[in-house]
C-alpha positions, 0 to 999 in steps of 0.5 A: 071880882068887885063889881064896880066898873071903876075898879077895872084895868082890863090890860092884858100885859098888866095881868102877865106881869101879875101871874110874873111877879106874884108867882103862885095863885089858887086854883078853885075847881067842884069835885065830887067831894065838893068844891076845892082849892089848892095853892099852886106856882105859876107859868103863863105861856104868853099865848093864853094860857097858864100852867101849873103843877099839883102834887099826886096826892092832891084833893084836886089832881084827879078831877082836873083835866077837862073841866072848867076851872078858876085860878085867882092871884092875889096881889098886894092889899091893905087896910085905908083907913078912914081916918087918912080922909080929909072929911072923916065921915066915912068909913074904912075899906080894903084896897086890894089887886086880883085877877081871876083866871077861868077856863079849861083844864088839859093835863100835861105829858111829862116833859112838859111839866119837867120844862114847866117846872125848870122854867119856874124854877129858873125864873125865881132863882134868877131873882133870888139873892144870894150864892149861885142859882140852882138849876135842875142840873144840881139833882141827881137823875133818880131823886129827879125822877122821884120827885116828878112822878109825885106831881101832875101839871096842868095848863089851863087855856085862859077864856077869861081874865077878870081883874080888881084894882080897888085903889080908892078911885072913888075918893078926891086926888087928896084923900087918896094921896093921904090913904096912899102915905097912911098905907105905905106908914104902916108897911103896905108899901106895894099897893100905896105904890099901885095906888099912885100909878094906876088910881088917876 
């Protein structure tokens, strides 16, 4: 994570609705084969912890349970550009939200990580647009059953949350608005709107 404290929210709800809204984070973990990572959706239990599931096969899934580990999410970014400041010496950057998760792995029993998929399966499908959602119910018991045995959940007890909002806190109420309008221009709408809620 950036190591300027300015760039800190520490806002522990902030960081729930991230893993929500993002939906799918990275999980980092060393293997005997080396460091790995592999891309992965999200579910935090909202007691701490953050669940996940792997498929069987994965370079990670035999090594997780019981060690330490990171999930990093990454939310929106985009280029600011130093044209956008008033005084244009200066250079460009990259504005950018992420959250880095560490802690412990535990591997799950299987209805749990049947509950865990459903409930990440309903989550998104109550926000997807478009005819009636799918539910678990719509696959046949034994191609249920198949798909299951192919994947390994997870859930990490969360000992840390780090957090980056670099947002251009470090530049006048003007420039950042300019950097916020040139960022939304070019299409980078989400973390212009991060930069005017939370770059005060």
């Amino acid at each position: 994570m950036h190591p300027n404290p300015a760039y800190r929210n520490g806002d522990r709800a902030l960081h729930e609705t991230l893993i929500d809204e993002i939906g799918i984070g990275m999980i980092f973990a060393e293997t005997p084969d080396g460091p790995r990572v592999a891309h992965t959706p999200l579910l935090s239990t909202g007691d701490g912890a953050v669940q996940f599931h792997l498929a069987r096969g994965n370079a990670l899934t035999k090594h997780l349970a019981g060690t330490n580990a990171l999930i990093l999410v990454n939310g929106p970014d985009g280029y600011a550009s130093a044209r956008w400041h008033e005084d244009r010496n200066t250079v460009s950057t990259w504005n950018f939200v992420a959250l880095e998760l560490e802690g412990s792995i535990r591997r799950m029993e299987p209805e749990g990580t049947l509950a865990m998929v459903e409930a990440v399966s309903n989550r998104h499908e109550a926000r997807t647009k478009g005819g009636t959602p799918w539910t678990m119910e719509d696959l046949a018991a034994d191609k249920q059953q198949r798909l299951l045995s192919a994947i390994v959940g997870f859930e990490m007890e969360v000992r840390a949350w780090r957090d980056t909002l670099k947002l251009s806190q470090d530049n006048s109420d003007a420039d950042r608005e300019a950097i916020a309008a040139g960022l939304e221009a070019n299409g980078s709408v989400a973390i212009a709107q991060l930069m005017r809620t939370f770059a005060k």
